[in-house]
C-alpha positions as CSV (number, residue, x, y, z in Angstrom):
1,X,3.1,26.6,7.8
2,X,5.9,25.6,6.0
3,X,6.6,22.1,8.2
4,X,2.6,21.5,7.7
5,X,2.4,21.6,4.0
6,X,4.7,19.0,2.7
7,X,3.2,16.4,5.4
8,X,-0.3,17.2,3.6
9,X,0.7,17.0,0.8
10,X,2.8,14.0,1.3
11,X,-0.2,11.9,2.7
12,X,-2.4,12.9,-0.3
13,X,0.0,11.9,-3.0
14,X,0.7,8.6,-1.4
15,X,-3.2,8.0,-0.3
16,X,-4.1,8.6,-4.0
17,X,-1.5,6.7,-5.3
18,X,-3.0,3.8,-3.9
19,X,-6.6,5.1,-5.0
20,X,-5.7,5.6,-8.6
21,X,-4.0,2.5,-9.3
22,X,-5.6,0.2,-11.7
23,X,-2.5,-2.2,-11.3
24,X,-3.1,-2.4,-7.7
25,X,-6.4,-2.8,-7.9
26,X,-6.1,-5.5,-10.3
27,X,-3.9,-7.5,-8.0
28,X,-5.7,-7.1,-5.0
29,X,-8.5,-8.5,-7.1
30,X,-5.9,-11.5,-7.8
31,X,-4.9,-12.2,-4.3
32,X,-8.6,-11.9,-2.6
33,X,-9.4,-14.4,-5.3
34,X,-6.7,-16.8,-4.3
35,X,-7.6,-16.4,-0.8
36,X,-11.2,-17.5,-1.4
37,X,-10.1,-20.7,-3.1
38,X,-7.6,-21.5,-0.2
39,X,-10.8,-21.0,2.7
40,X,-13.7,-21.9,0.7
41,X,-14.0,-25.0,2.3
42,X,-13.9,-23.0,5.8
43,X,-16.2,-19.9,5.0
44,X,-17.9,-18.1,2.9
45,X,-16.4,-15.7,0.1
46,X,-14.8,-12.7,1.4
47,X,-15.1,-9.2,-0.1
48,X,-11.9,-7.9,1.9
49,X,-9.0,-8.2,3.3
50,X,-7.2,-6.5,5.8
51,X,-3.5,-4.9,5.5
52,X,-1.1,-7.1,7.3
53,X,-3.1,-9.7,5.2
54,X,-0.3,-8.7,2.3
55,X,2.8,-9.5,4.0
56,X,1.6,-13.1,5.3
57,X,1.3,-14.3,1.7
58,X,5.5,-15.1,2.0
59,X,4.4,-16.9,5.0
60,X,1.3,-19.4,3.9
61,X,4.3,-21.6,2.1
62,X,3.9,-25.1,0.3
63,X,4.3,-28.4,2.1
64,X,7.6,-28.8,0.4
65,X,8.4,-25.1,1.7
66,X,10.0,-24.2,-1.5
67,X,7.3,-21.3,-2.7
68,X,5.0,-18.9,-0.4
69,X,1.7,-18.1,-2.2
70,X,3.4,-14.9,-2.7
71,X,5.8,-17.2,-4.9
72,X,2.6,-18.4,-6.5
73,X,1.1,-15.2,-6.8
74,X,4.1,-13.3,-8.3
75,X,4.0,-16.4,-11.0
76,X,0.4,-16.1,-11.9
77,X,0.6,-12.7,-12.5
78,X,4.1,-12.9,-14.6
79,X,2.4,-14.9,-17.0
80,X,-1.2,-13.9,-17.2
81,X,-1.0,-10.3,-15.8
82,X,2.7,-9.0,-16.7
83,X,0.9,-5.1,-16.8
84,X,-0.3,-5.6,-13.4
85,X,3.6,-6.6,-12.3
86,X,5.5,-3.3,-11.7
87,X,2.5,-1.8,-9.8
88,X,5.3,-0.6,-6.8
89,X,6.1,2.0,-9.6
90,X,3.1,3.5,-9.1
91,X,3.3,3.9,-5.6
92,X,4.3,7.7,-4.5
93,X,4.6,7.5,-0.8
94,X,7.4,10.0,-0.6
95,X,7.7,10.7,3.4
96,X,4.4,10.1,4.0
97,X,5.3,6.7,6.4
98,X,6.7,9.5,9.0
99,X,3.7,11.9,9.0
100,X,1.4,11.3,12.9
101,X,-1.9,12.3,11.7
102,X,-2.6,13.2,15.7
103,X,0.2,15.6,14.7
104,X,-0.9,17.2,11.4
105,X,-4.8,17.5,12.6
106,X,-3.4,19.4,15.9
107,X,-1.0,21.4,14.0
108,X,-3.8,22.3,11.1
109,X,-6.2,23.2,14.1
110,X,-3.2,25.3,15.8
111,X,-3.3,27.4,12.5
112,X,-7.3,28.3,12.6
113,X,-6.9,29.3,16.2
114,X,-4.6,31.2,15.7
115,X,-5.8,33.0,12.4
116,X,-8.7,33.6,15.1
117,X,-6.5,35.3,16.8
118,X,-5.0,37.3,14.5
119,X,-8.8,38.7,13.6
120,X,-9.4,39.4,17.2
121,X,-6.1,41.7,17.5
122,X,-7.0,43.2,14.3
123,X,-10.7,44.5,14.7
124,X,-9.1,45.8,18.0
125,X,-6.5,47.6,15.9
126,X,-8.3,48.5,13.1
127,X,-5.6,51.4,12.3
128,X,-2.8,48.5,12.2
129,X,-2.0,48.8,8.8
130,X,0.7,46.2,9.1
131,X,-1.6,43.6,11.3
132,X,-4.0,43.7,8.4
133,X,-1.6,43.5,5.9
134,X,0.1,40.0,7.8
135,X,-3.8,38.9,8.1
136,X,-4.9,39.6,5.2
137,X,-1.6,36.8,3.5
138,X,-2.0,34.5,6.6
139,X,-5.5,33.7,6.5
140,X,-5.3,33.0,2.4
141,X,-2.4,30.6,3.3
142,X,-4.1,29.2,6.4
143,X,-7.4,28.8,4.2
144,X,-5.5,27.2,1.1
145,X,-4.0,24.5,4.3
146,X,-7.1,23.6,5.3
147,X,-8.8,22.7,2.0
148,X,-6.3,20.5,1.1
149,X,-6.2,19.0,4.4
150,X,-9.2,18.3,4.1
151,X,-8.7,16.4,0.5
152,X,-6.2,14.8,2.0
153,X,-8.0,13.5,5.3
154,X,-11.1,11.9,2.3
155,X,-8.1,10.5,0.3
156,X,-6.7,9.2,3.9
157,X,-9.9,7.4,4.5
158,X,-10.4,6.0,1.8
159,X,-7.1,4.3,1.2
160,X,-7.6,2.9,5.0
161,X,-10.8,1.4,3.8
162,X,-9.5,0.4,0.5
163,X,-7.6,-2.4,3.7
164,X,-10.4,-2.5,5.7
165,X,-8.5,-0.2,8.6
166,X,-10.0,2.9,10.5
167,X,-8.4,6.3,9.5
168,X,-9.3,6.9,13.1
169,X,-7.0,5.0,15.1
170,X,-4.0,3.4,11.8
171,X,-1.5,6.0,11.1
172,X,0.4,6.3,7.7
173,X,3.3,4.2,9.1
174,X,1.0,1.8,9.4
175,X,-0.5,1.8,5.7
176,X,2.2,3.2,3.9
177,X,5.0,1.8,5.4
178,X,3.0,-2.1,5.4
179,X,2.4,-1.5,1.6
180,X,6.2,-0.4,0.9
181,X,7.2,-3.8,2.7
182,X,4.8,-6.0,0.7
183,X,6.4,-4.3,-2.5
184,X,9.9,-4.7,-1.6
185,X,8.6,-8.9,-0.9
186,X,6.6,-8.7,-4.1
187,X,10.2,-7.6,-5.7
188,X,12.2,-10.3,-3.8
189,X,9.5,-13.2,-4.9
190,X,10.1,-11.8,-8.5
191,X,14.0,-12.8,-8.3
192,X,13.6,-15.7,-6.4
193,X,11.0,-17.1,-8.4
194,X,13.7,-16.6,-11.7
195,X,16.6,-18.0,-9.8
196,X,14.2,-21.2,-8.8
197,X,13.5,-21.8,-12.7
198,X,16.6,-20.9,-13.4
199,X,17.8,-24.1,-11.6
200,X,15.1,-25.7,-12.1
201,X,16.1,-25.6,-16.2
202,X,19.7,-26.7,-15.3
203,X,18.8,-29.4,-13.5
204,X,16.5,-30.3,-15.8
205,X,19.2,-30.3,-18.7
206,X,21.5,-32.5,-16.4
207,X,18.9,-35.2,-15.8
208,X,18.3,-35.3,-19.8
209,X,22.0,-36.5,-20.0
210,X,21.8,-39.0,-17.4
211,X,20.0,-43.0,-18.5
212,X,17.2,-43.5,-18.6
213,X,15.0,-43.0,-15.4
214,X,11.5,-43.6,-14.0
215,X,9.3,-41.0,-15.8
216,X,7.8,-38.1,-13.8
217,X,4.6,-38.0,-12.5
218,X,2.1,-36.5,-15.7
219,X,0.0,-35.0,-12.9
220,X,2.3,-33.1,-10.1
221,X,0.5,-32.2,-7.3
222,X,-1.5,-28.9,-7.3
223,X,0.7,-26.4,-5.7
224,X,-2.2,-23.6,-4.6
225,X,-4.1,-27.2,-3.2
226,X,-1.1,-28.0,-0.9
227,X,-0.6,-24.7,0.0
228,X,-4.4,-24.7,1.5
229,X,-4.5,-28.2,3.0
């Protein structure tokens, strides 16, 4: 019982961590709209996306190659979204990525049989004051196991959908540990995205000391239209 509960518990804090999240939400909101600009001329508008979706964002780069749309991404919502930015902070996945849910339902299942068990022995013993007494504390813990399993196992299902996954056959490594990876990119396309204007400004202050040049081009091509050609 006491190796069961904090894997339970652990999947239901980190599945409604994603569920309750209004930042994440709004992003995935952002990025399903970028992705139906980038394919609209290819299909229709999608209403989706699945997980591993997330971490080729830092892939799909520009023809220069010098941002990802996750670059792009990251920069929208700096300056039209900053609340949606820190969403990893609301992320609690604790030890979930290391929980088999295979594991956990057999082990949950282990329990009721074996509270079954207990009952049998103890209507044969009915004098047992001591077998009562142990069934009588088990089955209130085994009960109190099972219902939040089973919180846990809607809350489960519904963050696998939230990525268009099956509970069924993705395990939390899978979600969990996917997610955790796009945040830690999310957090690298933050700093590189300052350290790029960073030197984008200093390069920018040496070329206003140098003569006179041929002006820049008034209308730079459309970075989110390369990145989709």
């Amino acid at each position: 019982v006491e190796a069961i509960s904090p894997k339970i518990e652990a999947v239901l804090n980190a599945s409604l961590s994603l569920l309750n999240s209004e930042k994440v939400k709004k992003l995935f909101q952002i990025i399903l709209a970028f992705g139906n600009y980038m394919n609209s001329s290819r299909r229709g508008a999608a209403y989706g996306f699945r997980l591993e979706s997330l971490l080729r964002l830092a892939d799909t780069r520009s023809q220069t190659h010098k941002m990802s749309l996750l670059h792009y991404i990251v920069d929208v919502v700096g300056r039209r979204y900053p609340e949606v930015a820190d969403f990893g902070d609301d992320m609690n996945f604790g030890r979930a990525t290391g929980v088999s849910m295979m594991t956990l339902a057999a082990d949950v299942q282990g329990l009721r049989k074996g509270i079954d068990l207990t009952l049998f022995e103890r209507e044969k013993q009915s004098s047992n004051y001591i077998l009562f007494s142990f069934y009588s504390r088990a089955v209130k813990r085994v009960t109190k196991i099972a219902e939040t399993y089973k919180r846990m196992d809607d809350a489960y299902n519904r963050a696998c959908l939230m990525f268009c996954e099956t509970a069924r056959t993705t395990e939390p490594s899978e979600i969990f540990g996917c997610f955790r990876s796009f945040v830690a990119a999310y957090k690298d396309a933050i700093r590189e995205n300052e350290v790029r204007r960073k030197k984008e400004s200093e390069e920018a202050s040496k070329a206003a000391l140098l003569p006179s040049r041929a002006k820049p081009d008034p209308n730079p091509p459309n970075l989110l239209q390369s990145i989709s050609e």
